[in-house]
C-alpha positions as CSV (number, residue, x, y, z in Angstrom):
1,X,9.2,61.0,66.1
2,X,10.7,62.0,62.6
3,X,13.2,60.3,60.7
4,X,15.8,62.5,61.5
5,X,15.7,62.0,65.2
6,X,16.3,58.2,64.8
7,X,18.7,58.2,62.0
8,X,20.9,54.6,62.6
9,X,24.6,55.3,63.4
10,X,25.1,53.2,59.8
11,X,23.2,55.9,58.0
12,X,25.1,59.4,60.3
13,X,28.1,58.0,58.7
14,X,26.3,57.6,55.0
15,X,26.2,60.1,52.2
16,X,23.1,63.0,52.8
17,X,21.4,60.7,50.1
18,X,21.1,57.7,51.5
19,X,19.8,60.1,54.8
20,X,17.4,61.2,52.5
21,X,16.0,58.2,50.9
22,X,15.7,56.6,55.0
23,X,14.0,59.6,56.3
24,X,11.5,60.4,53.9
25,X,10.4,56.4,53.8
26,X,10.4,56.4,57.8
27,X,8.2,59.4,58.4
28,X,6.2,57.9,55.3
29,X,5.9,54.8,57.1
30,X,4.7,56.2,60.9
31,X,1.9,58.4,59.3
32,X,0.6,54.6,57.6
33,X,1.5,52.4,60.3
34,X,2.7,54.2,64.0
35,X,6.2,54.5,65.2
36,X,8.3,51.4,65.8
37,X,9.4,48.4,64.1
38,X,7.7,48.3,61.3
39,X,8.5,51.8,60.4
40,X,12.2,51.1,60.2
41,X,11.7,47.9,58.3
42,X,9.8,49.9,55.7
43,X,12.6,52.8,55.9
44,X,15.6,49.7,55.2
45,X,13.7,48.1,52.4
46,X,13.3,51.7,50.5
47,X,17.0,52.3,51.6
48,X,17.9,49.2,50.0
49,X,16.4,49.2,46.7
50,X,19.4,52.3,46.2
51,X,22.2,51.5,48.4
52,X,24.3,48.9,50.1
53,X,26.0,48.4,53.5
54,X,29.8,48.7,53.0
55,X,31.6,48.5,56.3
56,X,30.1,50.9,58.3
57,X,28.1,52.9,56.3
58,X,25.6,53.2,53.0
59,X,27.2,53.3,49.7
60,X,25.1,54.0,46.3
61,X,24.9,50.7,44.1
62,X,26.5,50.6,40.8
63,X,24.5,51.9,37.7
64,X,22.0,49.5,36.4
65,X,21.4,47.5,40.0
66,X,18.4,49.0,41.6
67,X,15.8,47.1,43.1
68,X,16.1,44.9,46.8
69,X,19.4,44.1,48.1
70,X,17.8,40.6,49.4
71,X,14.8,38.6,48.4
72,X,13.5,39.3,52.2
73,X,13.0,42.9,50.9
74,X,11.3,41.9,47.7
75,X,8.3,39.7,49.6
76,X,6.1,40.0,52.7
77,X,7.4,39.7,56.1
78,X,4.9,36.7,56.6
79,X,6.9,34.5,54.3
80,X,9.9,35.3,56.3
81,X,13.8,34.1,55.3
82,X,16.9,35.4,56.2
83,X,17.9,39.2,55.5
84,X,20.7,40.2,53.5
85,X,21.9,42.8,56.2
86,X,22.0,45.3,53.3
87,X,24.7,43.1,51.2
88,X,23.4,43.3,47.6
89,X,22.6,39.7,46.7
90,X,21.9,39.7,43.4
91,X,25.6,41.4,42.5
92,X,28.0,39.1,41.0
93,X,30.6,37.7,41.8
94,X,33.1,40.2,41.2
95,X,31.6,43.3,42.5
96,X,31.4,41.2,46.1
97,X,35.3,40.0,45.9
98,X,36.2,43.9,44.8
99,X,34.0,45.0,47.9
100,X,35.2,42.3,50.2
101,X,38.9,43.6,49.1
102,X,37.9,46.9,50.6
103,X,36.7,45.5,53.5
104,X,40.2,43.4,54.2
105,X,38.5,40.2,54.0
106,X,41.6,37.3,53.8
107,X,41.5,34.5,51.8
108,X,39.0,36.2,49.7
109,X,40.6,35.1,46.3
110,X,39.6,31.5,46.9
111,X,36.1,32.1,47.9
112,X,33.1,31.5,45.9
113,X,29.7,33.9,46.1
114,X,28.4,32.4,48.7
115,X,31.3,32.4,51.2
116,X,32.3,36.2,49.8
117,X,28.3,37.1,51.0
118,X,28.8,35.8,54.3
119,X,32.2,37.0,54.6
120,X,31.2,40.7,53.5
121,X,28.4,40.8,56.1
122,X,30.8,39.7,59.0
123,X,33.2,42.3,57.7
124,X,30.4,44.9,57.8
125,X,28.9,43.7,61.2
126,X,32.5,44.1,62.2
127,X,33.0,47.1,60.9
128,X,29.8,48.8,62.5
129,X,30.7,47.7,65.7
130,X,34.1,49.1,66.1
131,X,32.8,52.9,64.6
132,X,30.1,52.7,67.3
């Protein structure tokens, strides 16, 4: 089934780009491997290496911070670890607070990287719930 027919309600609500980029690695993905789960995977971790999940939808990372948004994306599946849920990782400390400020996120100020990840990905789990 093409890419366009499964688009993820994250991505309908994200910029024709970040469409783009997921649908051309998708239908990529079921000529090499079939449909199904591993055809999305592949279509995330390309989605990734541009964008990030902010809120409910996929939002184009700052200049100069291309590559995975988690280390998950950035090794084979076999080695497993947690997934970044499309929260960029490797940003700093700032960009997370100024995205977790967007978000609402309380009590933000006295968080440090770690506790501004987890509390962006709530935020965004959160967030995609409510616009589905």
């Amino acid at each position: 089934m093409p890419g366009r027919e499964e688009l993820p309600s994250t991505l309908q609500r994200s910029a024709r780009g970040a469409q783009r980029t997921w649908i051309k690695a998708h239908d990529s993905a079921v000529r090499e491997y079939g449909e199904g789960e591993r055809s999305h995977r592949v279509a995330y971790g390309a989605l990734k290496h541009e964008y990030e999940k902010v809120g409910d939808h996929w939002e184009r990372k700052e200049r100069g911070r291309k590559g995975p948004s988690d280390p998950r994306s950035a090794r084979p599946r076999q080695q497993g670890g947690r997934s970044g849920q499309g929260v960029d990782e490797q940003a700093t400390k700032e960009h997370l607070y100024g995205l977790a400020q967007e978000l609402g996120v309380e009590g933000r100020s006295g968080m440090n990287k770690a506790e501004l990840l987890a509390a962006v990905r709530k935020a965004n789990r959160s967030a995609t719930r409510q616009a589905r």
